[in-house]
N, CA and C atoms as a LAMMPS dump frame, in Angstrom:
ITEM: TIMESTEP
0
ITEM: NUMBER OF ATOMS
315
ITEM: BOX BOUNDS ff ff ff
-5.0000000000000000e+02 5.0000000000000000e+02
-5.0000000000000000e+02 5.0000000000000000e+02
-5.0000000000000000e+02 5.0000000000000000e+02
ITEM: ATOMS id mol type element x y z
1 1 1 N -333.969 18.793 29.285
2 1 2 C -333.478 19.604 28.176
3 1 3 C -334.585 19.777 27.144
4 2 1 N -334.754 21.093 26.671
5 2 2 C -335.872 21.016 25.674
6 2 3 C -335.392 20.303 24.038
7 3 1 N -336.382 20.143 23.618
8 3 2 C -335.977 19.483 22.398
9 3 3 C -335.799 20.68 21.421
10 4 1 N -336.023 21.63 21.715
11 4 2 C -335.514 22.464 20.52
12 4 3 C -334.229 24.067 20.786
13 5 1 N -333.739 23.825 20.612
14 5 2 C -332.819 25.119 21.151
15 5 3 C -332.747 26.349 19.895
16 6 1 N -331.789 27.605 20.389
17 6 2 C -332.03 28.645 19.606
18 6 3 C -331.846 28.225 17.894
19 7 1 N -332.031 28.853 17.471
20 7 2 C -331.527 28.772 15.698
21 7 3 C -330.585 28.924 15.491
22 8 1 N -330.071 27.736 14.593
23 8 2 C -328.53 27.817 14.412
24 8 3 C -328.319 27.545 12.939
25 9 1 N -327.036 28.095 12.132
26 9 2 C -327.329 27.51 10.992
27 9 3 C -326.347 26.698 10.368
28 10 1 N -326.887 25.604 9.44
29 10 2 C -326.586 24.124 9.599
30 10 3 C -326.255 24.391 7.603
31 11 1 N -325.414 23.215 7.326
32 11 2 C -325.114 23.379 5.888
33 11 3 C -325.965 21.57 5.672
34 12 1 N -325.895 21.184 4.398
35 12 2 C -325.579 20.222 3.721
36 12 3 C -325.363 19.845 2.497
37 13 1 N -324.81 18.93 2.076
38 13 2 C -324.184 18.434 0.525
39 13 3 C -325.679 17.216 0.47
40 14 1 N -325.724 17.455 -0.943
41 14 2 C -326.62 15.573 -1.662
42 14 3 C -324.464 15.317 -2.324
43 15 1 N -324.917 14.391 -1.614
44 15 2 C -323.48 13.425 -1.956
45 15 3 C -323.51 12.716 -3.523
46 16 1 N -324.677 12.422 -3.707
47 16 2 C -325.202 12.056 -4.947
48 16 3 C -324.637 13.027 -5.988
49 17 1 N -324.698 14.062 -5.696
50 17 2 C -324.236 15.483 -6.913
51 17 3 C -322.845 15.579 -7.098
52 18 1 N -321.793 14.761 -6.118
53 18 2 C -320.651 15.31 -5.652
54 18 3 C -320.358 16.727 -4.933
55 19 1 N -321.273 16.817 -4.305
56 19 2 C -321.192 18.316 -3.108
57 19 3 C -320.273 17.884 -1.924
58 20 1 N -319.847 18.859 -1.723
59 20 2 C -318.463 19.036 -0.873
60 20 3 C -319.45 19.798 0.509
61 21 1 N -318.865 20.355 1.602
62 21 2 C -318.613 21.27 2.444
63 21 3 C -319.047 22.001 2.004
64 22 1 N -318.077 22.726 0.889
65 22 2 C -317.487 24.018 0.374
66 22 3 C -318.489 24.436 -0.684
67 23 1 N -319.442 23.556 -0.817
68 23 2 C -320.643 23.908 -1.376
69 23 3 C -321.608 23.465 -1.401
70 24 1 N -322.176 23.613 -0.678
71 24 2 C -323.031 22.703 0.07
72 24 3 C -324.306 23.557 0.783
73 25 1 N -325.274 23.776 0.664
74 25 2 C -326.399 24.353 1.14
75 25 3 C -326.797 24.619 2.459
76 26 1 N -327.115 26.165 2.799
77 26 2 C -327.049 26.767 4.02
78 26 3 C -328.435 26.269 4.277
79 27 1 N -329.092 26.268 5.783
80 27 2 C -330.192 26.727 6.025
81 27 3 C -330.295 26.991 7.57
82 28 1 N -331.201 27.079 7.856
83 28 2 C -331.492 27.543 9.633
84 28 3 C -332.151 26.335 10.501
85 29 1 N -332.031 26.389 11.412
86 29 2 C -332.921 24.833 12.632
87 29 3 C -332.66 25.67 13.318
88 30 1 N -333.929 25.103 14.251
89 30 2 C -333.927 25.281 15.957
90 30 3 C -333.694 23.721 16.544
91 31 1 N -333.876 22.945 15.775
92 31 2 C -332.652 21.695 16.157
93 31 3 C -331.058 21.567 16.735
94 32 1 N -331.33 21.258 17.28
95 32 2 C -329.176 20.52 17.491
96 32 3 C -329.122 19.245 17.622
97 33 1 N -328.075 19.504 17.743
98 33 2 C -327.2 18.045 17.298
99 33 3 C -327.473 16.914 18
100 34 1 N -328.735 16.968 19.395
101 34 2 C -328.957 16.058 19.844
102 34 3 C -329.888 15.277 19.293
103 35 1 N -330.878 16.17 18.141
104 35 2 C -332.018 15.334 17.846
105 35 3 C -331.809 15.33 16.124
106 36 1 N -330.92 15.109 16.372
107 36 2 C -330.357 14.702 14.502
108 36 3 C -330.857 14.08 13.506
109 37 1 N -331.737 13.306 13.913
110 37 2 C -333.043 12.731 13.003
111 37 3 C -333.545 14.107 12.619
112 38 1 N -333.918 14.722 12.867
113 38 2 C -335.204 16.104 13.123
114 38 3 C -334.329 17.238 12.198
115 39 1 N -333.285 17.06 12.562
116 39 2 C -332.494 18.191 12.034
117 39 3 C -332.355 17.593 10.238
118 40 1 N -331.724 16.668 10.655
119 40 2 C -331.761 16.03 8.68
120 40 3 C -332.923 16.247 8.243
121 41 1 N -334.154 15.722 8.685
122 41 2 C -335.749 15.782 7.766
123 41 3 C -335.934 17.461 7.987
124 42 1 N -335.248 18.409 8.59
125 42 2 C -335.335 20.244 8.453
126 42 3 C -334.527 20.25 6.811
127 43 1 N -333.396 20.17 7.056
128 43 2 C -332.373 20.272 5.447
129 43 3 C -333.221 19.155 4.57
130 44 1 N -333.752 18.178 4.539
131 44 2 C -334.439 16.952 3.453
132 44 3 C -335.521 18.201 2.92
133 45 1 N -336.123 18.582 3.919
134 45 2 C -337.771 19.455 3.589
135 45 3 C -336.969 20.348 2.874
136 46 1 N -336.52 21.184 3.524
137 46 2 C -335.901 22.72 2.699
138 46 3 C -335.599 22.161 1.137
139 47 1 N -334.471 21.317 0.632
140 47 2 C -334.338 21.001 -0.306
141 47 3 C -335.091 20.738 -1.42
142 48 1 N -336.019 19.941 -0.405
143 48 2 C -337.49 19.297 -1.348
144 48 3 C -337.952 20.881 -2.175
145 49 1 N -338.445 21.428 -1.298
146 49 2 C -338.864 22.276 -1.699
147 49 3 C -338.686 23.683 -1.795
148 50 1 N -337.434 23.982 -1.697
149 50 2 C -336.552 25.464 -2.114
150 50 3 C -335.639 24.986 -3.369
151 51 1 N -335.001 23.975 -3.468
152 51 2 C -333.584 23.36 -3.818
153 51 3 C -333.993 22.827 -5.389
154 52 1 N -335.067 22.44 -5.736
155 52 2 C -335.422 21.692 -6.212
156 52 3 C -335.583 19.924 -6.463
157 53 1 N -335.475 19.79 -5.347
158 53 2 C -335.565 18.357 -4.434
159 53 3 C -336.68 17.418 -5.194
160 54 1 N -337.651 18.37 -5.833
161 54 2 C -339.119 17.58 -6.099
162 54 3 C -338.415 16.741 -7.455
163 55 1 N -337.219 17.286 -8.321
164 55 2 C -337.439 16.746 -9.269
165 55 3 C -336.036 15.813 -9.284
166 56 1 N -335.566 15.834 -7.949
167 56 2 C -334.928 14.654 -7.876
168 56 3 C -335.166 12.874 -8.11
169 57 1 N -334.398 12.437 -8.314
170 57 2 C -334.444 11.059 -8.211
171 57 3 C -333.669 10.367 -6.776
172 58 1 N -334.733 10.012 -6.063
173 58 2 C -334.571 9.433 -4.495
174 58 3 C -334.327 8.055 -4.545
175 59 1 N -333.563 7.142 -3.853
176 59 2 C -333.101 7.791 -2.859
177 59 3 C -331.714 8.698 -2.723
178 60 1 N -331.318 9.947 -1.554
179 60 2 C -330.091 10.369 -1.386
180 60 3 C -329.554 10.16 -0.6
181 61 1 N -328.391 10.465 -0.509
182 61 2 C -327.517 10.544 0.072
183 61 3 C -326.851 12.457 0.804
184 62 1 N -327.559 12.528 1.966
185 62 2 C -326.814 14.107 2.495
186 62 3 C -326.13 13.645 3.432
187 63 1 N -325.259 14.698 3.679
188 63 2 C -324.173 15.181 4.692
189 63 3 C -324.512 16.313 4.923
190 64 1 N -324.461 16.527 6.387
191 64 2 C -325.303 17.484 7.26
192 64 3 C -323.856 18.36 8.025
193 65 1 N -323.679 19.628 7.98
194 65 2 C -322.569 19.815 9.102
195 65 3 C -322.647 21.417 9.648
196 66 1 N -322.222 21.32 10.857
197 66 2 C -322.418 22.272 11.619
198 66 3 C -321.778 23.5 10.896
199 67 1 N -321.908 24.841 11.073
200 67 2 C -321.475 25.981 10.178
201 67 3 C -319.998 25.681 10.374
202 68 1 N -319.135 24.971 11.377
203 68 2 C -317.494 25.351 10.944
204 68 3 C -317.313 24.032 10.488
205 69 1 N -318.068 23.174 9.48
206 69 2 C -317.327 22.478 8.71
207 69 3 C -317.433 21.041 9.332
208 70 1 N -318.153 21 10.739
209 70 2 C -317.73 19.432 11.537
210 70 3 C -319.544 18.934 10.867
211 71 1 N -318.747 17.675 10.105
212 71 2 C -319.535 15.915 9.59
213 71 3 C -320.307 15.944 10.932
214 72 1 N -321.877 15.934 10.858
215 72 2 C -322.83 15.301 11.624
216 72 3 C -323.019 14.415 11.334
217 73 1 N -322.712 13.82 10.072
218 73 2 C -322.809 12.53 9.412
219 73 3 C -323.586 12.018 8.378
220 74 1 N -323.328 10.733 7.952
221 74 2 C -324.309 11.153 5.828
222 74 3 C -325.616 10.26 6.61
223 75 1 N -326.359 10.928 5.876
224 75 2 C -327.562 10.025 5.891
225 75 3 C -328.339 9.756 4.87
226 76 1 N -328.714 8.472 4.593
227 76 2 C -329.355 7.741 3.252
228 76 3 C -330.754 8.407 3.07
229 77 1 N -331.213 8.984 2.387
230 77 2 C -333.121 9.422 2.752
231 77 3 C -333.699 8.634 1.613
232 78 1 N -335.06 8.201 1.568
233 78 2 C -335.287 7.855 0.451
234 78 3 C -336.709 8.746 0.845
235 79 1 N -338.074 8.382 -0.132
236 79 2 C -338.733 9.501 -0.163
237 79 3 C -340.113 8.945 -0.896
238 80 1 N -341.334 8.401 0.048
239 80 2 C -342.663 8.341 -0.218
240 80 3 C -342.783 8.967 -1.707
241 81 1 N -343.234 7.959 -2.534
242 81 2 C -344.389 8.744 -3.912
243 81 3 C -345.154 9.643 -3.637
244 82 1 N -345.449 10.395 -4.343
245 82 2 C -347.115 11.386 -3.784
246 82 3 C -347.725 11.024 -4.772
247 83 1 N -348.944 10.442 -4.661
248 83 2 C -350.145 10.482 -5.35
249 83 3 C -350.081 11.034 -6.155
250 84 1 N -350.837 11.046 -7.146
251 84 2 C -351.154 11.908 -8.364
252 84 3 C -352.398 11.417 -9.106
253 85 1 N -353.681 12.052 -9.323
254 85 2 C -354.642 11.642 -9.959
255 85 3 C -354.618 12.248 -11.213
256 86 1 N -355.497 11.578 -12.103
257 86 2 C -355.534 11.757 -13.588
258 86 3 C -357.314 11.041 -13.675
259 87 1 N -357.742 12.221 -13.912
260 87 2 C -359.546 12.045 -14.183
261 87 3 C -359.884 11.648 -15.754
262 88 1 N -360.579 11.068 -16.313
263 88 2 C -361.304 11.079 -17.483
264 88 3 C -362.765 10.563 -17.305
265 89 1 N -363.299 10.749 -18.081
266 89 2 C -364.877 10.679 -18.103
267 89 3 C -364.806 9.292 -19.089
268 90 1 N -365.358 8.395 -17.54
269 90 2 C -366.224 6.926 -18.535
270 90 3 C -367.249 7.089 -19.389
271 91 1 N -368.135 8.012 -19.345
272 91 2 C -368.952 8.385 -20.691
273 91 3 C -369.786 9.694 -20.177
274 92 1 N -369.969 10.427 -21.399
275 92 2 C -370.683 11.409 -21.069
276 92 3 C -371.967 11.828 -21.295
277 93 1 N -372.171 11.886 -19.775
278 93 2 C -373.792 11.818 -19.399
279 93 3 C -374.207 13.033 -19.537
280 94 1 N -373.976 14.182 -19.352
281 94 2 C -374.038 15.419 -19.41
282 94 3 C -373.396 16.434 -20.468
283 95 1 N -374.032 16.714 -21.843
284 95 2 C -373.901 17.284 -22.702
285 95 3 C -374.33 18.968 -22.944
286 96 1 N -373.012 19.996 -22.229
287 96 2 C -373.834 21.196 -22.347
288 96 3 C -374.173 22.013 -23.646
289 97 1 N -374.405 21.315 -24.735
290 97 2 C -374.495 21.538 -25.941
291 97 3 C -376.499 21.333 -25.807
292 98 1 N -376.875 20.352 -25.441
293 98 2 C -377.693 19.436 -25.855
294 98 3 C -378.793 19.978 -24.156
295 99 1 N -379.26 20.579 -23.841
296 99 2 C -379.754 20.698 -22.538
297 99 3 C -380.999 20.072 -22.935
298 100 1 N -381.295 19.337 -21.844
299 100 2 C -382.613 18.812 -21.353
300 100 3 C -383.818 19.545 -21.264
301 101 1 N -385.008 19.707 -22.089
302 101 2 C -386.185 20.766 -21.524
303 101 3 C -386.189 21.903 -22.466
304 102 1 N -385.095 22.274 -23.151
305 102 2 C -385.002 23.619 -24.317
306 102 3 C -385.945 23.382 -25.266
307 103 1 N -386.505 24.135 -25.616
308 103 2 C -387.731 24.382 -26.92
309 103 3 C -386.555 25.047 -28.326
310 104 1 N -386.81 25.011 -29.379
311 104 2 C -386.027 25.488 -30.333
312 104 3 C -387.423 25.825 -31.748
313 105 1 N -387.796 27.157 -31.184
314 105 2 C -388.801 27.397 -31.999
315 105 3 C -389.694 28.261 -31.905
């Protein structure tokens, strides 16, 4: 059986929000229901980043269900930090005010 079949489209609730079924977020997979890991991290991604997922507070709680309403079941996600750098200058060696070699005269 291949691991991915036609596109089908799949709902889910963040349980966390109190989302129902009945309102609960559409999207599309070429997943089914056999590889249900795969299919949750399809609706986790979409959210992240259509839904506004980024400015959630993790971990959640979704419920995943087929378009007529049937529980694939909740699943807990929680969700890697991303990095974030923040640069400052330990001292400054390079003054483009002040160039090296200029004559003034």
């Amino acid at each position: 059986m291949n691991s991915k079949a036609a596109i089908k489209t799949y709902r889910y609730a963040i349980l966390d929000k109190g989302m129902t079924f009945k309102d609960a977020y559409y999207f599309n997979s070429n997943w089914d229901e056999d590889h249900i890991e795969n299919l949750v991290l399809e609706a986790v991604k979409y959210y992240y980043h259509t839904s506004g997922g980024w400015r959630e507070r993790w971990p959640l709680s979704f419920e995943v269900f087929k378009s007529d309403g049937l529980s694939l079941g909740v699943f807990n996600v929680k969700k890697e930090p991303e990095p974030r750098f923040y640069i400052y200058p330990k001292n400054k060696s390079i003054d483009s005010t002040n160039q090296a070699g200029s004559s003034h005269g």
